[in-house]
Structures are given as structure tokens and as C-alpha cells.
N, C-alpha and C positions, 0 to 999 in steps of 0.2 A: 674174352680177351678184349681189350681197349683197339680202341679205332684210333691211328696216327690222326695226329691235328692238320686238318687242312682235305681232308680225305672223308670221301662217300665209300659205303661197301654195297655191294649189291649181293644178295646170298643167290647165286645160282640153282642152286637146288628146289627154290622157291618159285622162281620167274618160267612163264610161258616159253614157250623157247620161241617164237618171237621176238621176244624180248635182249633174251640171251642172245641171240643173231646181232642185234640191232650194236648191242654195247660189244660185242664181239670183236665183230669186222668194225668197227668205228677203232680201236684201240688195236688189234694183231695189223701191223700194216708198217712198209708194205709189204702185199703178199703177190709172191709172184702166178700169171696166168699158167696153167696147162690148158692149152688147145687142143684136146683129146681125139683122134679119128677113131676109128672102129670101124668094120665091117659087120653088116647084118648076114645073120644063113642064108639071105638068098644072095649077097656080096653088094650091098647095097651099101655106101660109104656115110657112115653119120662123124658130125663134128661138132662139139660142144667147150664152151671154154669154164674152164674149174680156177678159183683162186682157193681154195680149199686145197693146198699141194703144194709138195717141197721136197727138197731132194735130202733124202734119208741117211746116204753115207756113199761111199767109195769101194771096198772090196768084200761084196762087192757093190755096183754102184746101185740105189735102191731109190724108187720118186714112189710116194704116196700123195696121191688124191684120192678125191669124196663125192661120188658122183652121188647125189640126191634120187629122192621119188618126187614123178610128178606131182601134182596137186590132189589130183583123187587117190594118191600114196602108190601107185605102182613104178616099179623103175623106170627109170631114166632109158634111154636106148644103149645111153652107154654102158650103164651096168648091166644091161641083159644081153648086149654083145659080148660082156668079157668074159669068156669062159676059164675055167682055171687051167693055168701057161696058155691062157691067149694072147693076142698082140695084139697091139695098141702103141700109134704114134704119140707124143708129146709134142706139139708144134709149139714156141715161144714165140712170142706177141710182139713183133715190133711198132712204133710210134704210127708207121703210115697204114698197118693192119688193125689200128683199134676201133672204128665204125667196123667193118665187117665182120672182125672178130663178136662185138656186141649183137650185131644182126644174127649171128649162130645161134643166141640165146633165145633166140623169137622159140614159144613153142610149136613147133611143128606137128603135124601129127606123126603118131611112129609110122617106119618105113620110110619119109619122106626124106632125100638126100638135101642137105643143106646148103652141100656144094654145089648141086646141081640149079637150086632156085637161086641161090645169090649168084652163080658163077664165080665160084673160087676154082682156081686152077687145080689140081693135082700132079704130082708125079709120083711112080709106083717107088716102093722102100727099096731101101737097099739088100738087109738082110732078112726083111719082114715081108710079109702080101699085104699089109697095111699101109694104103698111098699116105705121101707127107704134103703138106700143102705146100705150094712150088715158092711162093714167095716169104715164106716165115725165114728167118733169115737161122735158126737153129731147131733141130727135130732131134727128140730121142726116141731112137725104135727101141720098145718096150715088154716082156715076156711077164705076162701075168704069175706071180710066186704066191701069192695067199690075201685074200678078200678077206677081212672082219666084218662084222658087226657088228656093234654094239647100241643097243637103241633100234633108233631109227636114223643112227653114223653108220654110214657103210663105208670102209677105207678099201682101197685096192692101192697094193704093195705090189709093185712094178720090177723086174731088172732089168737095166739098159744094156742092153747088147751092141747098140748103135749107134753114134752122135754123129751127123751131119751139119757144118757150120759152115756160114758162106765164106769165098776164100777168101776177097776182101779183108776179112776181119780176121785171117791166121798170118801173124806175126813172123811165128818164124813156128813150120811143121815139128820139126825134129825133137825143139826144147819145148812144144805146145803153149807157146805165147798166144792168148787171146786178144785181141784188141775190144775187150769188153764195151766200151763206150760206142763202137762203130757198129756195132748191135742194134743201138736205141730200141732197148726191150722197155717196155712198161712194166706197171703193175697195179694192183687194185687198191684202191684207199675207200674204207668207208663201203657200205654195203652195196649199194646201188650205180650210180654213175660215175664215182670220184674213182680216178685213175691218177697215176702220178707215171715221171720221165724217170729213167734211171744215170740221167748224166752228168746232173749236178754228185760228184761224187770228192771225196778227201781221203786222205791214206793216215792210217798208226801203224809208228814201226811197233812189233812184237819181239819183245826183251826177254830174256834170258834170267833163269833166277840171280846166277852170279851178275849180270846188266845191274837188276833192281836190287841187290844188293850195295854195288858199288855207287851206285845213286842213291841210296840213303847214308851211307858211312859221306858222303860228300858236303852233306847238311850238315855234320857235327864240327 
């Protein structure tokens, strides 16, 4: 098949996956942080940040992240904490948590709480035994539903049973208005350090077939 003018292809199936990372996250973006907690067996709290992760749907409500192997290929802490219908917080990232959120990323050795060496607050879940980090300003408590595969992609497929969001930013309870901007969540841009703001934002109204119908019969 022809290559559009103006355009490079890269064949995936060819490329290191190195590589594939690299042109990957430089182009899916943005993508937003999960701040993962977890408890070890002996209850020992890890917390790791994933942009590898996105919320799947609504009913019900379902976040998929990709927690990695370390370097010599064995899991991450967080995949070997998630047992199947295990819990697991979601902590979202605001603007004043992006250093410490990055410092999570340090490798640690396993067992070693992260919280405990940076001093990140906690406080216990609401419906989980999984603590949420006190100052993330949104947490989804999370029931593990089914872990893939594929490769060396591990997804774990989450249901949130629990959304915690500062009051601040609840508009109005009843009708569930968010005040999204007074969040200032981040997100990832690009593999490495590049992070973007989520406030620069703009609205499109969403039309109706019969809308976009009456909008072209207008041009004639």
C-alpha cells in the first residue's frame, strides 16, 4: 500500500521495542498518571506512577493499567501485589504532586515503602484496606477483575467501587458537577520528563444527527 505524501511509517513489528516506547509515548499523549498503591503480604504499602492507563467505561466503571517488569524482567511490586479481586488505589496527580509523584519512580528495592522514604502522607480507604495518598486531590478505590498478558504487556483491568474527590472541586453533590480544572491534574507527554497542565482546556457542543442535518440543508 502507498505511503500518504508527507508521511514516515514506522512497521512496528520490526522495531526493538525500545524503540516502539520511544515513538509511542512521544505521539499517544496526553496520557493521564495512575498513582498506583498496593499493599505487600506482609502490608507493607508500595506506590508507583503508571501513564500506561485509562479509564475503560462506565457500567461498569473499569481503569486499565500496565504495570511493567523490572530491568532483570521480574514484576514490578505492583503486579505482584495484585492478586486476582485484589485492591489497589488509583491516586491522580495534581500539578503541586508532580516531583514526588516522579520520585516514586526511583527503583527501590522490593519491600521498601515509598511512602515511608519520601514521606508521603496516607490515609486508610474508604471501602478498600488499601490507604489513598492524603493529598491527591482524586482516588479510585479499585477491585482487581482480570490481569492479561500478552507479551511481555501486562494490563490489569480494575473496577472502581470508590471515587474520593476533594470537596472543593464538587460543584454541586446531587447533579455530580465537577469543577475539573480546580483539580490541576497533569499528565505525561513524551516518555521521560515531559509532563503537560490539564487547564488550558476549550469546549465543542455535540450535535445531534437531525442538528447536522439542518446545518447542511443551510449551505444550499
Amino acid at each position: 500500500m502507498a505511503l500518504p505524501t508527507g508521511f514516515k511509517h514506522f512497521d512496528l513489528t520490526e522495531l526493538p521495542n525500545s524503540a516502539r516506547y520511544k515513538l509511542l509515548t512521544a505521539t499517544v499523549v496526553p496520557r493521564p498518571i495512575a498513582w498506583v498503591c498496593t499493599l505487600g503480604a506482609d502490608g507493607t504499602p508500595n506506590l508507583a506512577p503508571y501513564s500506561f492507563f485509562g479509564l475503560m467505561g462506565s457500567d461498569p466503571p473499569i481503569v486499565a493499567f500496565a504495570p511493567g517488569n523490572r530491568a532483570d524482567g521480574t514484576p514490578k511490586d505492583t503486579a505482584l501485589n495484585i492478586k486476582p479481586g485484589g485492591e489497589f488505589s488509583v491516586n491522580l496527580v495534581s500539578a503541586a504532586l508532580a516531583q514526588v509523584m516522579s520520585d516514586t519512580a526511583t527503583d527501590f528495592p522490593h519491600g521498601v515503602a515509598e511512602t515511608t522514604k519520601l514521606d508521603i502522607q496516607m490515609e486508610p480507604g474508604v471501602k478498600i484496606a488499601v490507604p489513598r495518598v492524603q493529598a491527591s486531590p482524586v482516588t479510585l478505590e479499585c477491585l482487581e477483575v482480570q490481569t492479561i498478558q500478552i507479551g511481555n504487556t501486562r494490563i490489569v483491568l480494575g473496577q472502581v467501587i470508590g471515587l474520593s474527590l476533594r470537596a472543593d472541586a464538587v460543584l454541586d453533590e446531587a447533579q455530580q458537577y465537577v469543577d475539573t480544572a480546580a483539580l490541576d491534574l497533569i499528565g505525561r507527554m513524551g516518555g521521560r520528563g515531559g509532563y503537560t497542565r490539564t487547564r488550558d482546556v476549550f469546549e465543542i457542543g455535540r450535535m445531534t444527527y437531525a442538528q447536522w442535518q439542518e446545518q447542511e440543508s443551510s449551505k444550499d
